[in-house]
ROKERO-412939 format. One record per residue (C-alpha): x negated, y, z; residue in one letter. Coordinates in Angstrom, 2 decimals. Layout:
// ROKERO-412939
X,Y,Z,a $
...
***
This chain:
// ROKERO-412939
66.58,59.20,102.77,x $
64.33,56.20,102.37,x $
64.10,54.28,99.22,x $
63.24,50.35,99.22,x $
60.09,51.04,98.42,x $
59.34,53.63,101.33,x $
58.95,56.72,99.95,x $
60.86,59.88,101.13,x $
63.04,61.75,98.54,x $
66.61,63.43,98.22,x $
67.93,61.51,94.64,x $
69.51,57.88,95.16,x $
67.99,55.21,92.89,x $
70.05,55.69,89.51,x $
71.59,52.25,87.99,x $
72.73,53.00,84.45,x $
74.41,49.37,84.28,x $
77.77,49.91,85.95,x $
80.55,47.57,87.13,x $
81.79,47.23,83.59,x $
78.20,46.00,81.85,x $
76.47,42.71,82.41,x $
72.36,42.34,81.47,x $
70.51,39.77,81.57,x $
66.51,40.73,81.22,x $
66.48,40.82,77.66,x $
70.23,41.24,76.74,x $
72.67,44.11,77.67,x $
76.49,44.01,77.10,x $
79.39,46.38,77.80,x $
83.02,45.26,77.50,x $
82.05,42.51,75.53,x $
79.85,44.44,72.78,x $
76.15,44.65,72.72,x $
74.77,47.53,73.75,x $
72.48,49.82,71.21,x $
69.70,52.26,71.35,x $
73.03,54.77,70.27,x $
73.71,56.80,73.13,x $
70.43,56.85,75.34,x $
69.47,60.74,74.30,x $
67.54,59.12,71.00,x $
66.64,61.52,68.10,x $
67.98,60.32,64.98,x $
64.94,60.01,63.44,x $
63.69,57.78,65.69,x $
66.72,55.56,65.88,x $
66.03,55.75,62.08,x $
62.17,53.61,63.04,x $
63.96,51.30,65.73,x $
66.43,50.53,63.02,x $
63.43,49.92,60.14,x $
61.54,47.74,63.31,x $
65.01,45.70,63.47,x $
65.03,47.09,67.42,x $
68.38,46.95,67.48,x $
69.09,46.00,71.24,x $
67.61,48.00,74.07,x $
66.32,46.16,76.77,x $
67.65,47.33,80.05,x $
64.54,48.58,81.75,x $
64.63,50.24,78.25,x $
68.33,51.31,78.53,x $
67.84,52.57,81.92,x $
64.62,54.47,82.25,x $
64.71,56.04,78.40,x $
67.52,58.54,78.87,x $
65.59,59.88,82.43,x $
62.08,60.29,80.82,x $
63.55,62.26,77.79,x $
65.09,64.36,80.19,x $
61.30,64.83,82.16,x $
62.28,62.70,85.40,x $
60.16,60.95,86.86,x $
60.22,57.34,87.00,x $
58.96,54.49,88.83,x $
60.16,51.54,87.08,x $
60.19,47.96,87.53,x $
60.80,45.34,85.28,x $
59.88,42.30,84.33,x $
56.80,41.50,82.70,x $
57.58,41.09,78.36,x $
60.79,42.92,78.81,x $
60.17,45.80,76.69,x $
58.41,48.74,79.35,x $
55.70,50.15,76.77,x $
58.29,51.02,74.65,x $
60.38,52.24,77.23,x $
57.68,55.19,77.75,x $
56.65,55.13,74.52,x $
60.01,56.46,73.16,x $
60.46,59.54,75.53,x $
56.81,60.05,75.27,x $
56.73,61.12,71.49,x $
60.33,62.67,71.36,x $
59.31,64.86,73.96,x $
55.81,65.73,72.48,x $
57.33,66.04,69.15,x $
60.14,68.77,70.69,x $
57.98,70.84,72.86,x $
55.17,70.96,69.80,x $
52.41,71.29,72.92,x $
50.59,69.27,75.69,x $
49.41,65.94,76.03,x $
50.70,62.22,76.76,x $
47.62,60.24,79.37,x $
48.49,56.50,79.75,x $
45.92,54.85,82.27,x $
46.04,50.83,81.91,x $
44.04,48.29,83.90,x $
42.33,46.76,80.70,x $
41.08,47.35,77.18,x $
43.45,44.41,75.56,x $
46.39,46.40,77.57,x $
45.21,49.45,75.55,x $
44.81,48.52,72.56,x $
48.14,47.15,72.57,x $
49.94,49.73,74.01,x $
48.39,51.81,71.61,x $
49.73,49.53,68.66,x $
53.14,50.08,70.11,x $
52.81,54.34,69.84,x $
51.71,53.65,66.22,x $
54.82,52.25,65.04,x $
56.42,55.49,65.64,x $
53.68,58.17,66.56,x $
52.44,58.99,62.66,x $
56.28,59.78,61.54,x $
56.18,62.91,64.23,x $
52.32,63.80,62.86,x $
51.38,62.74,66.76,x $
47.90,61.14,66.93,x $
46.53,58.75,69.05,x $
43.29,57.58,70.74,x $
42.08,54.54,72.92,x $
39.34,55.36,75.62,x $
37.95,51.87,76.77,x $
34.26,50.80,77.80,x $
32.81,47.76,75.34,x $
32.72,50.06,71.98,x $
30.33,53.30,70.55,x $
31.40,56.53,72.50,x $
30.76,58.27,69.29,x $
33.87,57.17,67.71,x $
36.17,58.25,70.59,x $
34.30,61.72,69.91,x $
34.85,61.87,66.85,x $
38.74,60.58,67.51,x $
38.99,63.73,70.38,x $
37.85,66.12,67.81,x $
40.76,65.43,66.05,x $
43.10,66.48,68.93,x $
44.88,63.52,69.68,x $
48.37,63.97,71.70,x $
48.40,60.33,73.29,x $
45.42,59.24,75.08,x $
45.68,56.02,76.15,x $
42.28,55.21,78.57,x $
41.17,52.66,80.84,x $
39.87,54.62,84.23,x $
35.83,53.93,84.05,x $
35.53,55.18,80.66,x $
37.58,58.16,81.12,x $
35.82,59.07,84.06,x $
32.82,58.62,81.54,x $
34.16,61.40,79.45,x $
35.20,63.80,81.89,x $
31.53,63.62,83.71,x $
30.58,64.07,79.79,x $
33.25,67.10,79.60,x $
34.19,65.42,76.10,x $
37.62,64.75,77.97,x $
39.92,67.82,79.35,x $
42.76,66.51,80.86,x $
44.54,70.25,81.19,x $
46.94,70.22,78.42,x $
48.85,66.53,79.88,x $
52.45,66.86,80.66,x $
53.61,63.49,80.50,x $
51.04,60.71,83.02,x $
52.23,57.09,82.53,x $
50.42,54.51,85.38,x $
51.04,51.44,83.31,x $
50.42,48.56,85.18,x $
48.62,50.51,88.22,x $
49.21,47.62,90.95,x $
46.47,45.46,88.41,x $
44.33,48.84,88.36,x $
44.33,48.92,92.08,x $
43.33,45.06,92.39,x $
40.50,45.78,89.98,x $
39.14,48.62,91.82,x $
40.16,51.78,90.30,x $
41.80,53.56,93.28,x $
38.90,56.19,93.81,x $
38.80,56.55,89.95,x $
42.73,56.93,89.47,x $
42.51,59.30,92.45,x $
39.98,61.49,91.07,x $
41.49,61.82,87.52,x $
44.98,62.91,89.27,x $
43.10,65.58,90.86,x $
42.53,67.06,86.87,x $
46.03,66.33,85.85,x $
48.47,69.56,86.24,x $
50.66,68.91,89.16,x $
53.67,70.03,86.78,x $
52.91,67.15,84.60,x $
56.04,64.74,84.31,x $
54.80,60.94,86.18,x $
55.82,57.70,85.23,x $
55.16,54.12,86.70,x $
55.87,51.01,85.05,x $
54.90,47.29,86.23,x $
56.74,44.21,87.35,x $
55.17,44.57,90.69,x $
55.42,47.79,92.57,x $
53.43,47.25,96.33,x $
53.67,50.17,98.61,x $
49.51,51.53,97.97,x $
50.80,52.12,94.02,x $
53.23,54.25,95.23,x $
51.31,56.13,97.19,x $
49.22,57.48,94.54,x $
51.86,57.92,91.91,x $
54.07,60.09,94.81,x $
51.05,62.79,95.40,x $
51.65,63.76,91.88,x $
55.66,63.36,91.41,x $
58.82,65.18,92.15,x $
61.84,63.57,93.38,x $
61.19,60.10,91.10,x $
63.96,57.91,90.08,x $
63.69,54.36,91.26,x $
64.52,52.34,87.99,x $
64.23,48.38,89.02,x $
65.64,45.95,86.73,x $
64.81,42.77,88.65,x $
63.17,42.73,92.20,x $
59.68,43.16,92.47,x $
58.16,39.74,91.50,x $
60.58,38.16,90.17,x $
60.02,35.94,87.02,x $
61.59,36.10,83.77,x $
64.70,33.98,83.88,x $
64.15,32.00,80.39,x $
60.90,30.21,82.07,x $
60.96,26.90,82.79,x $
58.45,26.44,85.93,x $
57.03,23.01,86.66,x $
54.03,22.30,89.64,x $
52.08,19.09,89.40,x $
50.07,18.25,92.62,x $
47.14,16.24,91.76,x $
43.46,15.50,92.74,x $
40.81,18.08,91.96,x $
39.26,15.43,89.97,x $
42.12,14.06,88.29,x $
43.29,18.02,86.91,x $
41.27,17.55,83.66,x $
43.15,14.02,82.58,x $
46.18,15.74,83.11,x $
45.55,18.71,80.96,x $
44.93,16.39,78.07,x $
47.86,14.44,78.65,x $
50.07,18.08,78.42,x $
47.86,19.25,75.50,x $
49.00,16.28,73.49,x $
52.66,16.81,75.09,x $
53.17,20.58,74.14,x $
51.65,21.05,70.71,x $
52.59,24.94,70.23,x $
50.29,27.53,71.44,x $
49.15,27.95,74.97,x $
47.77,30.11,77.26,x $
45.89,28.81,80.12,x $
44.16,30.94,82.97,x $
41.46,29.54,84.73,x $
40.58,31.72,88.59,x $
36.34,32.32,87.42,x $
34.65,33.32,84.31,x $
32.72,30.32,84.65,x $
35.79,28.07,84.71,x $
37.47,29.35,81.50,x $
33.77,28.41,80.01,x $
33.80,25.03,80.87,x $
37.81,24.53,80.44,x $
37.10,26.00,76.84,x $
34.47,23.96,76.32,x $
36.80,20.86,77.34,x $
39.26,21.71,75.23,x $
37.12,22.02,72.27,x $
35.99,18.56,73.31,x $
39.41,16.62,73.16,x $
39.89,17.99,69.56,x $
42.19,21.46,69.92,x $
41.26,24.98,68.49,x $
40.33,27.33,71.66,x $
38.93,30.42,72.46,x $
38.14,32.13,75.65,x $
38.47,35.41,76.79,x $
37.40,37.46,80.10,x $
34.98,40.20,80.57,x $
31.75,39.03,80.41,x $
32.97,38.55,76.24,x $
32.13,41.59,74.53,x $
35.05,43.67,73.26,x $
34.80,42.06,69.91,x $
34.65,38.87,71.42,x $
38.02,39.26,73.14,x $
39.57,41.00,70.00,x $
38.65,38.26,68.01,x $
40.20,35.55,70.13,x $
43.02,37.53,70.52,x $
43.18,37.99,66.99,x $
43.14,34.34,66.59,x $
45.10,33.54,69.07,x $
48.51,35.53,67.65,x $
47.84,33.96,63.51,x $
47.14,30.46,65.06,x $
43.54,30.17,64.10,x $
43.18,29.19,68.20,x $
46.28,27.21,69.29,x $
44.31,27.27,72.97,x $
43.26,30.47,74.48,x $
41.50,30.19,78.01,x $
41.89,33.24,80.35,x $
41.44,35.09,83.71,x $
43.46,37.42,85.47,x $
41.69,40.19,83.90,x $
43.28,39.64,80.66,x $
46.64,38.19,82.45,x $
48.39,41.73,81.74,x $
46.53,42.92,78.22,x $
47.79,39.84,76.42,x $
51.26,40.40,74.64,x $
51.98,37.68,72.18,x $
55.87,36.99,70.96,x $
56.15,32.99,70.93,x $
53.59,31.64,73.31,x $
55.26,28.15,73.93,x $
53.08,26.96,77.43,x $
51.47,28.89,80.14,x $
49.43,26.51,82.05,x $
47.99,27.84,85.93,x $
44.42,25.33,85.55,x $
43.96,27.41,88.82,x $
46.25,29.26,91.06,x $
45.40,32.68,91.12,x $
43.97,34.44,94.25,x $
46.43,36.74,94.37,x $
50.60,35.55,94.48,x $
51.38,38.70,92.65,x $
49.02,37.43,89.51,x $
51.61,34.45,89.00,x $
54.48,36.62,88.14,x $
52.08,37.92,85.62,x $
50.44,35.41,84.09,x $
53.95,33.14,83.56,x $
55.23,36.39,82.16,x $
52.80,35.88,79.09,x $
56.02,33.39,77.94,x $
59.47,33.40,77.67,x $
58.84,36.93,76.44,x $
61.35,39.32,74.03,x $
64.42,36.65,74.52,x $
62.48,33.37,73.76,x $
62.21,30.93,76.17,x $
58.99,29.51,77.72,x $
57.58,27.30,80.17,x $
54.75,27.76,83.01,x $
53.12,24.34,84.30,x $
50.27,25.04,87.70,x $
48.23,22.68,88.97,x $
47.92,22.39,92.71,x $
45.62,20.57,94.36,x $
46.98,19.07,98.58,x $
44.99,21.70,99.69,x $
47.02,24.49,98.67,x $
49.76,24.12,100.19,x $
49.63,27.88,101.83,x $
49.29,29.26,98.29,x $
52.41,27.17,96.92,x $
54.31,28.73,99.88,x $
53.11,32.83,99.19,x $
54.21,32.03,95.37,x $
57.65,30.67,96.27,x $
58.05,33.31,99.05,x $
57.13,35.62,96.29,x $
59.02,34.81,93.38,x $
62.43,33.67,96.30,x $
62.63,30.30,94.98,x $
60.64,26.71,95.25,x $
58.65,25.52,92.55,x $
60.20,22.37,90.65,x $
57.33,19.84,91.14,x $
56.99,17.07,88.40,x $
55.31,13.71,88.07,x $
53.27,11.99,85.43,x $
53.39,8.54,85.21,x $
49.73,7.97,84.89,x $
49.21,9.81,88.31,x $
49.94,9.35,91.91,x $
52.36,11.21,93.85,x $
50.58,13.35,96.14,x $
51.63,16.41,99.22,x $
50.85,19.52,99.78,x $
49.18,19.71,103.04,x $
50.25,22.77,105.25,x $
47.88,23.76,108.18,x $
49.11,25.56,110.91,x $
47.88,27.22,113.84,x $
49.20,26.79,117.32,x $
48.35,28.11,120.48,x $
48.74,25.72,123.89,x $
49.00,27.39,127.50,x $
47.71,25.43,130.60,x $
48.89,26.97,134.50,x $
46.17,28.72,135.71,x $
43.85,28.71,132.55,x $
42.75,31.01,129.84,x $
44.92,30.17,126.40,x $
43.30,27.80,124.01,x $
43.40,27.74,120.68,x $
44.07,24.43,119.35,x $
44.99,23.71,115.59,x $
47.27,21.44,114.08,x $
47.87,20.08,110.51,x $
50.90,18.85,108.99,x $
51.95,17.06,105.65,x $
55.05,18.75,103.38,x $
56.19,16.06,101.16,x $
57.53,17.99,98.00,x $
60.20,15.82,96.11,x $
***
């Protein structure tokens, strides 16, 4: 058979939420009870953590894909983004190291905030089980991930270049992994990785258990993650770019010009924090520099910031210090902050896909968020990829202070004359969005 996503195998898709249970992304109940991390395969001792953590509620990518990794299937899951997938690895992951006493745990994640954070997420439960950890990212000494690998670490959780670094090195053996998580691989593929993903499954034993996890899954991830699995499960909790349910969305078409106005008048509006993602490096210089302007705390990070840089904003950004933080797509899937009021799309992204992901920095773990994108007439075409995208149309809004303006829509038509070549002609039309 064929799965939706294209790939040949003999094992249905497996949907642990029957007829009798109702979910939500963030909310699972059966009968009218809510459903606990009880009864997914747990050991005790972790339940014992989730309990001390006050996890007391799987999420249902968490409910469905936990009980399959335990048991060594492999997975290609997708979820939305802030609905609980690190820890939906992260669980199996150090149960099953912990029981079989041997091998190794490789997570490969598109960025270095992704990985530290991930990493965070194995340390709430990883020290109880005497499992240790390391982080393999470019921007910091090599000698301290050295001196981290001398200590046999079970979990290595690695951005591609700088594990490529250490296998070229031969610091890095990646012989000994049984368990290979691709978090996030669809970002790792838009960044460039492919021949560096592809080379580092060529060291990874072919008996090695595989697991993908992102809220977009586009047939060339797939294709990478199938060389190296056997028979995977397809675990989907919403469709493949779909947005988190609790976000509010709102599109203001304005002006080029008139974008910067606006943001001030929805800084003073929305006074929690907010993220806001700017397309260029460049941009979320000068938007920071705005913003620090009109009298708000804001920080920036992308990668021309060094490591500490982006750490430090970070930082700020999650203890308030920085009630702005300025981003690009690069950091769209490293940043997980509980409570992040505002998500504001200065620039659409290049890439549809990167709007599931950047709104998905809100509304996360339950609470509910908004996500506000300027558009200017012009981009009309983009406006229609995101809706087509995400299966629904984007609530525009009005400010008072601004005209109404339309998206413009250019199409291309071709006209026939008897007896003559075809000519191209083109046409433009005006969408009015109400």
């Amino acid at each position: 058979m064929v799965n939706k996503i294209g790939f040949k195998h003999s094992l249905k898709p497996i949907n642990y939420i029957g007829e009798k249970m109702k979910c939500d992304n963030n909310v699972i109940k059966e009968s009218g009870k809510k459903v606990s991390f009880d009864g997914l395969g747990i050991a005790p001792k972790i339940i014992e953590v989730l309990d001390r953590l006050k996890f007391i509620q799987p999420t249902p990518i968490q409910h469905k894909a936990i009980p399959l990794a335990i048991e060594g299937t492999d997975i290609i899951g997708v979820a939305q983004t802030g609905t609980g997938k690190t820890l939906a690895f992260a669980i199996p992951v150090i149960q099953r190291l912990s029981r079989d006493n041997k091998g190794q745990c490789l997570v490969l994640v598109p960025t270095r905030e992704l990985a530290i954070q991930v990493n965070e997420t194995f340390l709430k439960i990883a020290p109880l089980f005497d499992i240790k950890t390391v982080v393999i990212i470019g921007g910091v000494p090599i000698r301290s991930q050295l001196n981290a690998l001398k200590k046999k670490p079970r979990v290595i959780i690695a951005t591609p270049g700088r594990l490529i670094d250490h296998m070229n090195q031969r610091t890095l053996r990646l012989n000994e992994v049984a368990i290979l998580i691709l978090d996030e691989a669809d970002r790792m593929l838009d960044m460039g990785f492919k021949p560096d993903i592809e080379r580092i499954l060529k060291f990874v034993p072919k008996k090695s258990q595989t697991m993908l996890f992102s809220a977009t899954i586009p047939g060339e991830v797939v294709s990478i993650g199938t060389t190296h699995m056997k028979f995977p499960v397809h675990v989907e909790v919403a469709p493949s770019g779909t947005a988190a349910e609790r976000i509010i969305q709102e599109l203001f078409i304005v002006k080029r010009e008139a974008k910067k106005k606006l943001l001030s008048k929805l800084l003073n509006q929305y006074r929690g924090s907010v993220l806001l993602f700017s397309r260029t490096k460049r941009g979320a210089s000068k938007i920071k520099r705005l913003i620090t302007e009109m009298g708000h705390n804001a920080a920036e990070i992308h990668s021309d910031r060094t490591l500490k840089q982006r750490k430090g904003a970070l930082e700020g950004f999650k203890t308030g210090k920085y009630r702005i933080l300025v981003a690009t797509d690069i950091a769209a899937r490293g940043i997980d902050v509980v409570g992040i009021e505002t998500v504001i799309n200065y620039d659409l992204p290049d890439d549809s896909e990167n709007y599931v992901h950047r709104i998905g920095r809100t509304g996360r773990a339950g609470h509910e968020g908004r996500a506000i994108s300027f558009a200017t007439p012009e981009q009309g075409k983009d406006i229609r990829n995101i809706e087509k995208l995400i299966k629904t149309a984007l609530p525009v809004s009005e400010h008072s202070e601004f005209a109404r303006e339309a998206l413009i829509t250019r199409t291309v038509s071709r006209s026939k004359t008897q007896g003559k070549a075809k000519k191209r002609s083109k046409s433009s039309s005006v969408r009015k969005r109400r």
